[in-house]
C-alpha positions, 0 to 999 in steps of 0.5 A: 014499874015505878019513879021514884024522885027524891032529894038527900040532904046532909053531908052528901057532896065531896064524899062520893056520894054520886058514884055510890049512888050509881054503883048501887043503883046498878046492883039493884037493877035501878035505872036513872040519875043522880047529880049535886044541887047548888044547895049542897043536896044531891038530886035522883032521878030512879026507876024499878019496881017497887021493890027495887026502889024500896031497897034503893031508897034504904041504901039511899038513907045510909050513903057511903062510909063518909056521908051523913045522910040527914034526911031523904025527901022522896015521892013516887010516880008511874013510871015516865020515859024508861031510862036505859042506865043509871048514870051520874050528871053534872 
């Protein structure tokens, strides 16, 4: 199990970007979160395997429909405290 942290930049806030973001996460089998940065990014938190967590970070490059993804920013680590769900925080 791994923790993947990364920062997606674009067109990612008021586009459901958060609620995408966990709904895909749970169809993965990803645990974590997500939340807007004041900077206009959005911010996760994810926890799998590594394979899970390359898939993730695939969809992660896509968005929803009405995202423009421009970049993902991302770094893995051994995995920290296990989180039991992937939910969105404010």
């Amino acid at each position: 199990m791994q923790e993947m942290a990364a920062i997606v930049r674009g067109k990612v806030q008021g586009v459901w970007f958060r609620g995408w973001t966990r709904e895909t996460a749970r169809d993965l089998g990803v645990t974590g979160w997500v939340r807007n940065l004041p900077d206009g990014a959005v911010e996760v938190l994810a926890q799998g395997s590594a394979e899970q967590l390359d898939r993730f970070e695939e969809r992660l490059r896509l968005g929803p429909p009405l995202a423009r993804v421009s970049a993902v920013e991302s770094r893995r680590s051994p995995l920290g405290t296990p989180l039991p769900t992937f939910s969105v925080r404010r």
